[in-house]
C-alpha positions as a Markdown table, in Angstrom:
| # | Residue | x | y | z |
|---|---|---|---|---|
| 1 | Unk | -34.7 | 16.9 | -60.1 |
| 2 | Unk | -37.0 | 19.0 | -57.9 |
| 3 | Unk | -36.2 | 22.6 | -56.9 |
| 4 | Unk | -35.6 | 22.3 | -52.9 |
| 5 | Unk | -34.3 | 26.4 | -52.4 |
| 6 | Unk | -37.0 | 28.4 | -54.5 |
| 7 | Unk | -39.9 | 29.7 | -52.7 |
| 8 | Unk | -42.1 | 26.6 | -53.5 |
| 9 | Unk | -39.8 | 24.5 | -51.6 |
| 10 | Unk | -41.2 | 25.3 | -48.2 |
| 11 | Unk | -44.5 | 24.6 | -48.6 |
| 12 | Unk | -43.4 | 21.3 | -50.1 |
| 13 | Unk | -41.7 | 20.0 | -47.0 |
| 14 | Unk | -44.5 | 20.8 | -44.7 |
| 15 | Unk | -46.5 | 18.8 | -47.6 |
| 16 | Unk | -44.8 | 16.0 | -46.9 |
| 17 | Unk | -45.7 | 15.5 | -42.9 |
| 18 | Unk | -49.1 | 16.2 | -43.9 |
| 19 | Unk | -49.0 | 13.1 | -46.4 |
| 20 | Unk | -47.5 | 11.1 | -43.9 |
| 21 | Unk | -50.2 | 11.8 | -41.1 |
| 22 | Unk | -53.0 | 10.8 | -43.7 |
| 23 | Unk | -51.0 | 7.6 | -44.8 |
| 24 | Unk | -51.0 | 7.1 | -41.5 |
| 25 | Unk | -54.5 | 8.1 | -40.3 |
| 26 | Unk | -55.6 | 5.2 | -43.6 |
| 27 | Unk | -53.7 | 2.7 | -42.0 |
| 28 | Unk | -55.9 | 3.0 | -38.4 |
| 29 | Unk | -56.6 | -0.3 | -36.8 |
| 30 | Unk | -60.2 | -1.1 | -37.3 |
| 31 | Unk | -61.0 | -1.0 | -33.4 |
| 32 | Unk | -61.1 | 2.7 | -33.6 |
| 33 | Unk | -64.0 | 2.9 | -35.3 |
| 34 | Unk | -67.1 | 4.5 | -34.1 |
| 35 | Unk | -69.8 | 2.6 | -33.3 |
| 36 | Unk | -72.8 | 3.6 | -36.5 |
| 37 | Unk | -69.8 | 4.1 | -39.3 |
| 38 | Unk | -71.5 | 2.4 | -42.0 |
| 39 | Unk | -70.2 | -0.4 | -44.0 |
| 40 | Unk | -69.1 | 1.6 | -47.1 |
| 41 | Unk | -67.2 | 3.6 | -44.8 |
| 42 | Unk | -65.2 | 1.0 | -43.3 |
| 43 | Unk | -64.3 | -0.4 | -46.5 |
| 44 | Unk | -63.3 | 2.4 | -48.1 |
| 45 | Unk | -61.4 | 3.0 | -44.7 |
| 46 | Unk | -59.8 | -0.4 | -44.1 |
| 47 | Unk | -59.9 | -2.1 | -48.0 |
| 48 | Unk | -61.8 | -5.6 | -48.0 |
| 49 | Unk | -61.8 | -7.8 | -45.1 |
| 50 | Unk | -59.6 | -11.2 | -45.0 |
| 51 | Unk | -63.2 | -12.6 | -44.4 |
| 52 | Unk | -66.8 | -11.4 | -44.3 |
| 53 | Unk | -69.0 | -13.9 | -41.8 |
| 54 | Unk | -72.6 | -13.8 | -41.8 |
| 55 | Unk | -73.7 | -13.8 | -37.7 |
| 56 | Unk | -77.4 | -14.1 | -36.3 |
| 57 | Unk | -77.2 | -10.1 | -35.8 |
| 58 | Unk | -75.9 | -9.0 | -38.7 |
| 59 | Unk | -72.3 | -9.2 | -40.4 |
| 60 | Unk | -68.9 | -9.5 | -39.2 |
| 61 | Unk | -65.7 | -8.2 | -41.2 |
| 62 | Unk | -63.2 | -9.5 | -40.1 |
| 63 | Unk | -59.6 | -8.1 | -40.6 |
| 64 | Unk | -56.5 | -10.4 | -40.0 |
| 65 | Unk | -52.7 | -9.6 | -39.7 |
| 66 | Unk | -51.9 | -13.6 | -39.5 |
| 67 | Unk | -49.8 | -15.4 | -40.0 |
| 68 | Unk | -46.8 | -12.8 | -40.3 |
| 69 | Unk | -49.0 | -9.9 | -37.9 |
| 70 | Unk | -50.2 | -10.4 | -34.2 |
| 71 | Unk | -53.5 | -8.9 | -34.6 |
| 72 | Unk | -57.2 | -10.1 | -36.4 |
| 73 | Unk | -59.7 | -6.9 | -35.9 |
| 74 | Unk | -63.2 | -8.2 | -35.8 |
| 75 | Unk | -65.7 | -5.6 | -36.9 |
| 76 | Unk | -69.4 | -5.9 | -36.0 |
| 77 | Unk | -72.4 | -4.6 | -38.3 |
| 78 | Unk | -76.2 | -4.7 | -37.4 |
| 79 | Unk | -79.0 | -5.5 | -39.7 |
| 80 | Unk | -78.6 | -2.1 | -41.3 |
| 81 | Unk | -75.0 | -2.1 | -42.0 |
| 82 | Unk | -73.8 | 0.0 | -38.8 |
| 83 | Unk | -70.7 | -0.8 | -36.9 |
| 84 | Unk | -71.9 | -2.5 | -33.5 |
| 85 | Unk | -68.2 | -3.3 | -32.1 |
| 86 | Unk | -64.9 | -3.5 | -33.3 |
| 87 | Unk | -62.1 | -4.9 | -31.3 |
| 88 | Unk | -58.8 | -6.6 | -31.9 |
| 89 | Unk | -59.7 | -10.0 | -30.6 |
| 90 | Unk | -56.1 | -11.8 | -30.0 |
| 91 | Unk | -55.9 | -11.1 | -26.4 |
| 92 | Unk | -55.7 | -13.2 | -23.4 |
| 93 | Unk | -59.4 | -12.5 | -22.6 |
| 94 | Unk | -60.9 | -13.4 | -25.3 |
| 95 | Unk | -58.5 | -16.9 | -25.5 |
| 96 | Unk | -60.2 | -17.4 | -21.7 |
| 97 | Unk | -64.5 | -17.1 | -23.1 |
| 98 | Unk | -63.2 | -20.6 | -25.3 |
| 99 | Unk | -65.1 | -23.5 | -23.9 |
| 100 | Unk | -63.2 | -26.9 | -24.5 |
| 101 | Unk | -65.5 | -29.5 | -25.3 |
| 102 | Unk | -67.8 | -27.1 | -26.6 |
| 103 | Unk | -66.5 | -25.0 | -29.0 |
| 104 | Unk | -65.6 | -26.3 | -32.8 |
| 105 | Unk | -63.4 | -25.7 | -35.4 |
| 106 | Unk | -66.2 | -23.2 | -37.0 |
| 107 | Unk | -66.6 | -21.2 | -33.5 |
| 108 | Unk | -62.6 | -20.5 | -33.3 |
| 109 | Unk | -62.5 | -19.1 | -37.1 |
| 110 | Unk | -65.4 | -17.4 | -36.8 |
| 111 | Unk | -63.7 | -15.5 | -33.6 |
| 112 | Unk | -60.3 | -15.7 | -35.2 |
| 113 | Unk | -60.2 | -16.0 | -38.1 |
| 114 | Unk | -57.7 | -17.9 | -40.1 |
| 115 | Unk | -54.8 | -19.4 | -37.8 |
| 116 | Unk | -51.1 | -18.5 | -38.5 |
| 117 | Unk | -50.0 | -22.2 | -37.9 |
| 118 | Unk | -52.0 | -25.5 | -38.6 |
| 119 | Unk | -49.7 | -28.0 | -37.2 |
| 120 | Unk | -49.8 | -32.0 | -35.1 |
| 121 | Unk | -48.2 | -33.0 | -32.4 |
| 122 | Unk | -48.0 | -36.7 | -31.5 |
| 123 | Unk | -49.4 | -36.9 | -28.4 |
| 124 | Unk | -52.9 | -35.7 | -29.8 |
| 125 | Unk | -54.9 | -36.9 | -33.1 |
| 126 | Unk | -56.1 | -33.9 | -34.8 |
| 127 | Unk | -54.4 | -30.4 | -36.0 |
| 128 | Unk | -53.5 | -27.7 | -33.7 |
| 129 | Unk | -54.6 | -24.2 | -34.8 |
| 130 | Unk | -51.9 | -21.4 | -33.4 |
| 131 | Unk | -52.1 | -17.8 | -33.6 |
| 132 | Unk | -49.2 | -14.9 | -32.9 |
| 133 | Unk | -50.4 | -12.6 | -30.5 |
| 134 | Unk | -49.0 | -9.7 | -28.3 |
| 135 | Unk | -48.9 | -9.6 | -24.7 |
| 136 | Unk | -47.3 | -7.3 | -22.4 |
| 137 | Unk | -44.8 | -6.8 | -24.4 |
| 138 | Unk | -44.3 | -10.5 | -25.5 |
| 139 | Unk | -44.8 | -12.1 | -28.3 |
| 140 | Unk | -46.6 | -15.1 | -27.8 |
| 141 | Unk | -48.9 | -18.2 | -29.2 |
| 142 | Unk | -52.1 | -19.5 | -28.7 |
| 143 | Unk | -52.8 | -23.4 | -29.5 |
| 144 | Unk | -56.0 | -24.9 | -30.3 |
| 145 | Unk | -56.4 | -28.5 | -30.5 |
| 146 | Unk | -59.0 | -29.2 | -32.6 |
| 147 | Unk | -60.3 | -33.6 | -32.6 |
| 148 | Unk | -61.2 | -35.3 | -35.8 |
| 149 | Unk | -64.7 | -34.6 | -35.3 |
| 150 | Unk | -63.7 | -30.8 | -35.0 |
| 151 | Unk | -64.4 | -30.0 | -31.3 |
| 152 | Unk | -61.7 | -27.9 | -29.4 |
| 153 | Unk | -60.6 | -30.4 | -27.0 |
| 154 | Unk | -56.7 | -28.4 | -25.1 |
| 155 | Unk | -56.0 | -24.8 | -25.5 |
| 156 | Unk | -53.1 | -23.0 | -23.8 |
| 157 | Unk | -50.5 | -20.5 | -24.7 |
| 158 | Unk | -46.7 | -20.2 | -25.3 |
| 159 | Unk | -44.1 | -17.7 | -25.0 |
| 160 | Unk | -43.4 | -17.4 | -29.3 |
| 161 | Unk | -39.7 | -18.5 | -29.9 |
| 162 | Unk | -38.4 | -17.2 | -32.9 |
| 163 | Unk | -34.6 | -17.9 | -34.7 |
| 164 | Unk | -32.8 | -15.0 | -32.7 |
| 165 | Unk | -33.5 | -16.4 | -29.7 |
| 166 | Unk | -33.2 | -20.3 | -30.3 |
| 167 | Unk | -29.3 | -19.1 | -31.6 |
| 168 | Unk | -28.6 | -17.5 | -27.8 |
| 169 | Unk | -29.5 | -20.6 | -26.4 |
């Protein structure tokens, strides 16, 4: 057992906030990172991405808290391996630049990523794609409904309804 009254003991507890802050400090969001961090440094920064997508510009690592988080961090490298952008893309914004009829399958889990849901309703022939999000301080969904051929054809959201408050009902 560890010695908590000799003289070390002190220093040892103000250790312990300091671990805690760089615990912390490693677990950053990936939108906080400054555009020209290289790609090395994300990674060793963030850990591998939940998917690395090749783009016209350069690469995109993409960092997803689906299906249990409400979060996917997309992070943005040039050519050379620079961060361009990094942004946490479930928001109501970028739900809106969607263009039905337009847009595939691809184009959502390329922006995306992975959904947290892939479900069917009956009224429509084809899976719909749902991710958790945060918004104002609800948690909410976003549903994608995706046509055989793989073209996003309905979008909206939902207010997220989870077992706690199905059993006030």
């Amino acid at each position: 057992m560890a010695n908590l009254s000799g003289p070390g003991a002190k220093s040892g507890w103000l250790a312990l906030p300091a671990a805690l802050l760089l615990a912390l400090v490693g677990c950053a969001n990936p939108d906080a990172l400054v555009a020209g961090t290289s790609r090395d440094q994300v990674l060793a920064r963030h850990g591998q991405p939940s998917a690395d997508i090749q783009l016209p510009t350069g690469e995109r690592l993409q960092y997803s808290r689906q299906p249990a988080g409400q979060q996917v961090y997309n992070v943005d490298l040039d050519a050379g391996g620079k961060v361009v952008t990094a942004a946490q893309v479930l928001t109501e914004a970028q739900f809106a630049k969607v263009q039905l009829d337009t847009w595939t399958a691809a184009d959502i889990q390329r922006e995306f990523g992975k959904p947290a849901m892939v479900e069917g309703v009956r009224s429509f022939n084809g899976p719909v794609w749902t991710y958790r999000y945060h918004y104002y301080g609800t948690d909410k969904q976003f549903h994608f409904f995706i046509d055989p051929a793989g073209v996003v054809r309905k979008a909206h959201a939902t207010v997220e309804i989870k077992s706690a408050d199905v059993r006030g009902l």
